[in-house]
N, C-alpha and C positions, 0 to 999 in steps of 0.2 A: 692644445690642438684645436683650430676652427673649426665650429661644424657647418657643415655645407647649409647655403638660406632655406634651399627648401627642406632639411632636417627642420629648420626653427617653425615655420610656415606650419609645414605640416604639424608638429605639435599644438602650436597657435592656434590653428584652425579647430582644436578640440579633437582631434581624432581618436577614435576608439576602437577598441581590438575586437576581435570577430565574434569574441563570446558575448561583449558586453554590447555590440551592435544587431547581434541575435536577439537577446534580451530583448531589447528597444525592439525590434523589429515583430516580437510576440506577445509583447505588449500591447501594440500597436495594433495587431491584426488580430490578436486573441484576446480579446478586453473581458472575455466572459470567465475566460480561462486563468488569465492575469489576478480578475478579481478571488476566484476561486482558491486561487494560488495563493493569495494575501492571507485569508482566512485559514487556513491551513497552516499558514506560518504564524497566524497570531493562537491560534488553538497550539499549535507545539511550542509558542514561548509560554502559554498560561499554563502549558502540563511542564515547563522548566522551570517553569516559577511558585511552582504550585505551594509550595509551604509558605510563600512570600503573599499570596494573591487570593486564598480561600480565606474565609474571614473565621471559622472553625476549624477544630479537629474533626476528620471526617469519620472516627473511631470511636468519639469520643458520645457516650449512650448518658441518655437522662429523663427516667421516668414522667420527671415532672413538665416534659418539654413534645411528648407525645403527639402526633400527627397537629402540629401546629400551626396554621394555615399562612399563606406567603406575607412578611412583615417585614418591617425597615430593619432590623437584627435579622430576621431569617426571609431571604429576599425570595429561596424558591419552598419556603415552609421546612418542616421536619420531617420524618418519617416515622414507625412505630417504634424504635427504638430511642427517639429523641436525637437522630444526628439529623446534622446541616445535611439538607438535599444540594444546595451549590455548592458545599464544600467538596460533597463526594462525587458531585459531574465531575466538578474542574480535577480530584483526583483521579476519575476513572477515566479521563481522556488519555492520561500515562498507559494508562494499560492498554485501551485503545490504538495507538499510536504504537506502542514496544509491539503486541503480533500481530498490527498492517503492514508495518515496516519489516518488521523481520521477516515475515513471513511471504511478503511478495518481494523482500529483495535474494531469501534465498531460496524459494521458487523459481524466481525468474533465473537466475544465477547457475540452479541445477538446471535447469529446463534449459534453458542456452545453451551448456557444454553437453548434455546431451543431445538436443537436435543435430547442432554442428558435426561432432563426431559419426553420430549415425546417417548424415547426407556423405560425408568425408569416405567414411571407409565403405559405407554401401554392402552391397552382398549381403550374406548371413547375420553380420553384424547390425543391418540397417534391419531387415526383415526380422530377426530375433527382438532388437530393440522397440521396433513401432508395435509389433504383438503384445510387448508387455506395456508398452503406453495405452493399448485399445485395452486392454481388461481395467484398467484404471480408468480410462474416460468413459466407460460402461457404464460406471456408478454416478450420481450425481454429486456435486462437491458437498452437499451438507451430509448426504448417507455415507460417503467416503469417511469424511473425518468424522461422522459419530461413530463409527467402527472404529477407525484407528485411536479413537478417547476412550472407547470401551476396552480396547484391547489396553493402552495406557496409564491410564486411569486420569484426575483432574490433574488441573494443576498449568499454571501459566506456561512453564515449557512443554507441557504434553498437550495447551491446544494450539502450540503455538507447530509444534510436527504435526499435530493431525487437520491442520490449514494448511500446513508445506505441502504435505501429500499430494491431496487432489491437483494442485498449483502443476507441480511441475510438470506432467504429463501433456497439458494444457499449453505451456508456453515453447515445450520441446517441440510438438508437432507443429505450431508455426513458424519457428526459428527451424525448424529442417526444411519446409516449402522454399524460404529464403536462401538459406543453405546451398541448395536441389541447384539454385540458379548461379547463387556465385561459384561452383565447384564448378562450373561450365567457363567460365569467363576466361581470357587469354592469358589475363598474369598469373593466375591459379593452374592453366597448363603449363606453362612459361617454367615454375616453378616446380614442379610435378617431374618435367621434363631435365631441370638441373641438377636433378636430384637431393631436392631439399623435402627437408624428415618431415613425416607426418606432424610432429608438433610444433612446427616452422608453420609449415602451411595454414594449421589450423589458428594459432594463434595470431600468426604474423600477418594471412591475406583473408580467411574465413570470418574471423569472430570480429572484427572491427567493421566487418561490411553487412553484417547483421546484428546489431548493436541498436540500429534503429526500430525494428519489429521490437527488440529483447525490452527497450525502455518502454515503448507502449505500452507492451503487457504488463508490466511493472506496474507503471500509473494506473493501467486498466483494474487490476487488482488489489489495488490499494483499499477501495471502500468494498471491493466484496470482501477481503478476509476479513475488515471492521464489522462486516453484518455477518459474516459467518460467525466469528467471536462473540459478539453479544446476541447471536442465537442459540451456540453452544452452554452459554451462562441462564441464557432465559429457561434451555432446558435442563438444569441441574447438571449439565458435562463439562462447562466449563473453570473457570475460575468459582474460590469457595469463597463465602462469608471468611472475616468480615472485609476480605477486597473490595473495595471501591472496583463496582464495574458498571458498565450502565446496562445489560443484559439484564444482569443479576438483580438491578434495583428494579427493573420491569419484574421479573420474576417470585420478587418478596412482594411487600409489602404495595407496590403499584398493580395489582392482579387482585389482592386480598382487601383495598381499600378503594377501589376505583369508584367507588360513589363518593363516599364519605371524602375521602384526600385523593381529588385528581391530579392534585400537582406531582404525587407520587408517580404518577405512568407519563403524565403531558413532558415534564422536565426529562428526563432519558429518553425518552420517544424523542422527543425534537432534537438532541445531540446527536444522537444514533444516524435521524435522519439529513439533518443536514451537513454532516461531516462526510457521509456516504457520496449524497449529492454532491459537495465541493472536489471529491477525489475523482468523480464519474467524470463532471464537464472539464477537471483537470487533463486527464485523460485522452477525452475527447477534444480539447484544444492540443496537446501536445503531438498526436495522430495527425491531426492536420496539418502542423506545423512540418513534422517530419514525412510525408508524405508528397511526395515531388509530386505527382498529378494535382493535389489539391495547392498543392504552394500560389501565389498571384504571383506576377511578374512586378 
């Protein structure tokens, strides 16, 4: 069968699909964001590669190798244990990375189905549900999840819930705002009016047209649960020895030797902070991007 010339044309001509002319197109207008984005992707390939890419065992202890200062073998020095401090960034960016991710994708995830539902069915349901989201946003996100770690105890999945926590409360009450307006809209009466089931509605016209707010917040908390996490480690609640964490490495030995071995607090300081930062202006480019007022013609 012939295909039509402008089938041929049209592919000739390089054309690309909506996702991959998005791309291009936030690239393009988000170059800060773009950048940010790259860096992000090469820190999650160095924490996939990580036994491949560290030049040490990051466990691995040696008296004779103690607070050793930055050298062609140890490029960010050692610590008082005698382990590689670059071994244990580039492992503790895993850990980094496992409850940023986790924890603001299922924050956002709970915080979405519960917004939705409570703009959806409204009445006692919406007013019972926003009551118990205001006693949660009362607290601030670091007092939140030191209470939920205290009640928990350590441990990589108990601070990886007590960062969910504060999280969903957070992304529920902006995804209900968004919610408030689409349960207003015609196809949402249209639908209403057909008598199509509440989880028709919510799934099929609600959660797709607020999807844009739910990914924001996503991105948006991406580098705070990173600085929640190695705040929880800096203060003994989170992750234990001898985890690769970079909290944790501020917390030992970068606090106890900060004259003697600065590289001990400079090296996790500067992960901490610039990974933070990469996810913030992430963030803040992708908000733009999805934000029709800010969009350029």
């Amino acid at each position: 069968m012939l295909r039509p010339a402008g089938a041929w044309a049209h592919r000739a001509a390089g054309a690309t699909s909506p996702r991959t002319g998005w791309l291009r197109s936030f690239v393009r207008r988000q170059q800060l964001g773009a950048a940010s984005g790259a860096v992000i992707l090469l820190m999650a390939l160095v924490a996939l590669l990580a036994p491949l890419v560290a030049p040490h065992d990051p466990l691995e202890t040696s008296f004779l190798l103690m607070l050793r200062p930055p050298s062609p073998e140890f490029p960010l020095g050692t610590d008082a244990f005698g382990r590689d401090v670059l071994s244990r960034i580039i492992y503790g960016s895993r850990t980094a990375l496992l409850v940023g991710f986790s924890t603001s994708f299922v924050g956002s995830s709970l915080g979405t189905v519960i917004g939705v539902a409570s703009a959806h069915f409204g009445g006692k349901t919406d007013l019972l549900a926003q009551r118990v989201m205001d006693i949660f946003l009362s607290f601030p996100l670091i007092i939140l999840a030191i209470a939920v770690v205290a009640v928990l105890g350590t441990g990589v999945l108990n601070v990886i819930v007590a960062i969910t926590v504060p999280i969903v409360p957070r992304v529920a009450r902006v995804v209900r705002s968004s919610a408030l307006a689409v349960r207003e809209m015609p196809y949402v009466e249209a639908a209403r009016a057909l008598g199509a089931s509440h989880r028709r509605i919510i799934l099929r016209h609600m959660l797709p047209n607020v999807m844009a707010p739910s990914l924001i917040m996503l991105t948006a908390y991406l580098g705070q649960a990173i600085l929640l996490e190695a705040s929880l480690s800096f203060l003994g609640l989170g992750v234990a020895e001898p985890v690769p964490a970079w909290g944790l490495m501020l917390r030992g030995a970068g606090t106890q030797f900060i004259e003697r071995a600065p590289w001990l607090a400079i090296a996790p300081g500067l992960a901490i902070s610039s990974t933070v930062i990469a996810f913030n202006l992430l963030g803040d480019s992708v908000r733009d991007a999805l934000d029709p007022k800010l969009r350029v013609a």
